[in-house]
C-alpha positions as YAML, in Angstrom:
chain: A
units: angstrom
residues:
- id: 1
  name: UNK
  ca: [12.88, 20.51, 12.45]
- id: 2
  name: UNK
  ca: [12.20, 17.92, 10.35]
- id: 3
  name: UNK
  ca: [12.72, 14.05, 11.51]
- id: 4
  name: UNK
  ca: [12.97, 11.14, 9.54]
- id: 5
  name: UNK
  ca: [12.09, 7.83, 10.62]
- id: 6
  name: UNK
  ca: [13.77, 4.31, 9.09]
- id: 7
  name: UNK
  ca: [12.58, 1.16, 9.30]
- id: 8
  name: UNK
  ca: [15.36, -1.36, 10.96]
- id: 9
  name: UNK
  ca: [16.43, -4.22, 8.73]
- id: 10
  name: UNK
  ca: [14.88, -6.91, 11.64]
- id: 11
  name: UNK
  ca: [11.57, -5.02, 11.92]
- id: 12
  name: UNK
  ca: [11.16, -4.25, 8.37]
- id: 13
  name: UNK
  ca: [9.42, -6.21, 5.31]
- id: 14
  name: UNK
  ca: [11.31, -6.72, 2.12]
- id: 15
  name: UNK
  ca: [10.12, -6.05, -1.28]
- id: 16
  name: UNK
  ca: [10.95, -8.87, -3.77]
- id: 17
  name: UNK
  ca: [8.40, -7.53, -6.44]
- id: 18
  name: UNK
  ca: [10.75, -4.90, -7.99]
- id: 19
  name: UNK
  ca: [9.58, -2.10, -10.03]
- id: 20
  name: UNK
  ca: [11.18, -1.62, -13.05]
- id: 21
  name: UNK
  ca: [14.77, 0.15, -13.02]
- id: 22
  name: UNK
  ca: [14.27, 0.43, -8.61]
- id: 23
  name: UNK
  ca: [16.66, -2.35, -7.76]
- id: 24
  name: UNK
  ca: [15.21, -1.21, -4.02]
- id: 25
  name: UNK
  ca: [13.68, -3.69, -1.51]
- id: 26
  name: UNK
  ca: [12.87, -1.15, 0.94]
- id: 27
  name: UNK
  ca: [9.54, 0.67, 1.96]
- id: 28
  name: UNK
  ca: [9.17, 2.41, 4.80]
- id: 29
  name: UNK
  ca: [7.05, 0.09, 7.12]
- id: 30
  name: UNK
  ca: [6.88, -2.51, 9.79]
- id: 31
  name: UNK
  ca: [5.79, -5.77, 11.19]
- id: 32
  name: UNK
  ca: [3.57, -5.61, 13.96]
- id: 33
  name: UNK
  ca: [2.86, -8.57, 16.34]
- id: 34
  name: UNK
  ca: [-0.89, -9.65, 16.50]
- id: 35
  name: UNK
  ca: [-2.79, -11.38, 19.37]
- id: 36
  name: UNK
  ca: [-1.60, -14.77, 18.57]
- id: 37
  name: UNK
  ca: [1.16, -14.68, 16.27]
- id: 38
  name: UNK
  ca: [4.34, -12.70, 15.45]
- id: 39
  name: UNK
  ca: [4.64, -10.42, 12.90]
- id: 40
  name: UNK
  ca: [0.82, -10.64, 11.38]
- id: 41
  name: UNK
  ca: [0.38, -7.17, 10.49]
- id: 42
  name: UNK
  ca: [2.59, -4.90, 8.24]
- id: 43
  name: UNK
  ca: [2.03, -1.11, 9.12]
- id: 44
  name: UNK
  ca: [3.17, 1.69, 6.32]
- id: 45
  name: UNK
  ca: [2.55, 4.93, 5.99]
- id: 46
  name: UNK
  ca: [-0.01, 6.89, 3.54]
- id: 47
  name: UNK
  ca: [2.19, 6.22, -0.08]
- id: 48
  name: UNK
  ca: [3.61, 9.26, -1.86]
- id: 49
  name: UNK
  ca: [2.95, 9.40, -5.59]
- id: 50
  name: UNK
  ca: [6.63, 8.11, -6.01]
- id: 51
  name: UNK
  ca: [6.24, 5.14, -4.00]
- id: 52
  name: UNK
  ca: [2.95, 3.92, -4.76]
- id: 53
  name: UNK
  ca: [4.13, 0.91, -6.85]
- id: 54
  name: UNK
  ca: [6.23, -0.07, -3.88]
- id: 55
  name: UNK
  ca: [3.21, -0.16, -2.05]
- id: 56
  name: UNK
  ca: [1.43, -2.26, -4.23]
- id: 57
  name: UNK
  ca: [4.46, -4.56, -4.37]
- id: 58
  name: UNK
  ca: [4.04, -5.17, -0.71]
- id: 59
  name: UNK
  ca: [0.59, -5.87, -0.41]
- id: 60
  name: UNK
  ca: [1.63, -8.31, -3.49]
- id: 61
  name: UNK
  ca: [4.37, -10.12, -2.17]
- id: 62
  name: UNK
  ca: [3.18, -10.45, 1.22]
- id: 63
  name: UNK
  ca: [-0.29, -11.50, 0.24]
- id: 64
  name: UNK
  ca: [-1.86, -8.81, 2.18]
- id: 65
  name: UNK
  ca: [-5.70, -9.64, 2.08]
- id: 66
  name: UNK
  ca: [-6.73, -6.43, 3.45]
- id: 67
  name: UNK
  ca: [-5.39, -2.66, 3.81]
- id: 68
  name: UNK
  ca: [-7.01, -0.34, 6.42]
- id: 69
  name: UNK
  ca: [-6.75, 3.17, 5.73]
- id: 70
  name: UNK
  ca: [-7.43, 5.08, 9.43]
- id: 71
  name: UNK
  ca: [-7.77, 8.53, 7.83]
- id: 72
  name: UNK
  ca: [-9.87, 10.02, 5.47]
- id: 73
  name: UNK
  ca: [-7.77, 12.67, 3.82]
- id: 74
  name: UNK
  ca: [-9.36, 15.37, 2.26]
- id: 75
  name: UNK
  ca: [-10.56, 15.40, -1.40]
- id: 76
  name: UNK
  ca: [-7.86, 16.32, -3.80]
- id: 77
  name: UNK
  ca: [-5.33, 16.37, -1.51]
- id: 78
  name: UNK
  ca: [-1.76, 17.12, -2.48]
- id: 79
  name: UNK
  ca: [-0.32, 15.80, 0.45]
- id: 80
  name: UNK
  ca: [-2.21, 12.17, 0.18]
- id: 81
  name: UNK
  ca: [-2.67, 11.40, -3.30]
- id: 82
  name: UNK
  ca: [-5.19, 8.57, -3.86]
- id: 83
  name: UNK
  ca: [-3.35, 5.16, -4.13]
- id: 84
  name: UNK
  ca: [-5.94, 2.88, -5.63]
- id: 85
  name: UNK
  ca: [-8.34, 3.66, -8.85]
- id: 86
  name: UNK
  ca: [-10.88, 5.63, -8.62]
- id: 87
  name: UNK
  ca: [-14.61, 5.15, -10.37]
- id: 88
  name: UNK
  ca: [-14.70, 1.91, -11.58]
- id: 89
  name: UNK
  ca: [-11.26, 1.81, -13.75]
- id: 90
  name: UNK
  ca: [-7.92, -0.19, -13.62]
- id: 91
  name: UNK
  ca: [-4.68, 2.02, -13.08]
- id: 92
  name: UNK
  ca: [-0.96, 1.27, -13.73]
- id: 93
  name: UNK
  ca: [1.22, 1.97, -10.99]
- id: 94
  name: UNK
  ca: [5.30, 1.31, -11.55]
- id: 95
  name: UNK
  ca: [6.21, -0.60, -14.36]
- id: 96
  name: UNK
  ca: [4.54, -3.85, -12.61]
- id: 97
  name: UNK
  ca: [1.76, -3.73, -11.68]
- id: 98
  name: UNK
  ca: [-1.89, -2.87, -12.70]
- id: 99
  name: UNK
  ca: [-4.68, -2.71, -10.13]
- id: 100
  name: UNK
  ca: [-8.64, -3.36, -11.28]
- id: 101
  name: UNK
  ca: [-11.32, -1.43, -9.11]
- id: 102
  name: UNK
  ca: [-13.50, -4.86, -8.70]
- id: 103
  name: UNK
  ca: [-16.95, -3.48, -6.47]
- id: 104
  name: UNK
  ca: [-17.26, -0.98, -3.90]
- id: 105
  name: UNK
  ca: [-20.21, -0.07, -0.79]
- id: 106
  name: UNK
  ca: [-20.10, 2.80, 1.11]
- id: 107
  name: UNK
  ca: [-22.19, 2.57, 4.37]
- id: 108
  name: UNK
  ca: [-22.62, 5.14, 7.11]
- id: 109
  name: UNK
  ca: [-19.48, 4.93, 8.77]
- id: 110
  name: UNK
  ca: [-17.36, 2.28, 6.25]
- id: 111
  name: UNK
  ca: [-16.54, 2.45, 2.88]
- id: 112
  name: UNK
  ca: [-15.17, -0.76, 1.64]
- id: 113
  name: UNK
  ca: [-13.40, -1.51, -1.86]
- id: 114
  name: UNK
  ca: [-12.30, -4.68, -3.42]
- id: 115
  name: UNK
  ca: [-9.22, -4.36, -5.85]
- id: 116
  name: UNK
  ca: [-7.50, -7.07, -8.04]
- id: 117
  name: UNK
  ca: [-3.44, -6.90, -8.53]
- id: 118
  name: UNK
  ca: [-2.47, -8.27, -11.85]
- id: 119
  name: UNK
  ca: [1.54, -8.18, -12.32]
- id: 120
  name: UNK
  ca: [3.32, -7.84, -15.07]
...
C-alpha cells in the first residue's frame, strides 16, 4: 500500500522563488531543530526530475550553505536522477534558475562539490 507523507503548514518551509507558470510554495520538507537553535536545518527528500527546480528554489531562498546527500544512489538511476550538473557544466533547472558546477574533490570516504545558483 502506498503512503504519502505531507509536510504540515507549521513544520514546513515556503518557497517564495517561484518557477515559472508553478504558482506553488510547497516542497515536501521540514524544519528540523539544531543543538542551539530552532528550526536550523531544512530536511527534503531525494528531488524527482519534476521538482528539481523547487529544490533549488529552497536552497535559494533559504540561503542554504550546504546540502548533505546521506545516500549514494546508484549510477544512472531512474529512481534518483542526479540534481546538480555533472562534469564541470552549468544546467538549467525550472524556468529560474541555472546552477554552475564551481570545483569538486573526491576523497576516500567524501566527495564534496561546490555549486553557484544564478537566478533568473
Amino acid at each position: 500500500m502506498l503512503r504519502i507523507f505531507v509536510a504540515a503548514d507549521n513544520f514546513r518551509p515556503y518557497l517564495t522563488s517561484f518557477q515559472g507558470n508553478s504558482f506553488t510554495d510547497y516542497i515536501n520538507a521540514v524544519f528540523v531543530d539544531g543543538y542551539t537553535k530552532p528550526r536550523e536545518y531544512i530536511v527534503t527528500e531525494w528531488p524527482l526530475v519534476r521538482t528539481q527546480g523547487e529544490f533549488w528554489s529552497l536552497v535559494y531562498d533559504y540561503e542554504c550553505a550546504a546540502v548533505v546527500v546521506l545516500c549514494v544512489p546508484p549510477k544512472n538511476s531512474q529512481q534518483f536522477p542526479p540534481f546538480w550538473p555533472e562534469g564541470r557544466h552549468s544546467k538549467k533547472y525550472g524556468p529560474v534558475f541555472t546552477i554552475d558546477h564551481v570545483s569538486h574533490n573526491h576523497y576516500t570516504n567524501i566527495k564534496t562539490w561546490i555549486f553557484r545558483i544564478n537566478k533568473k
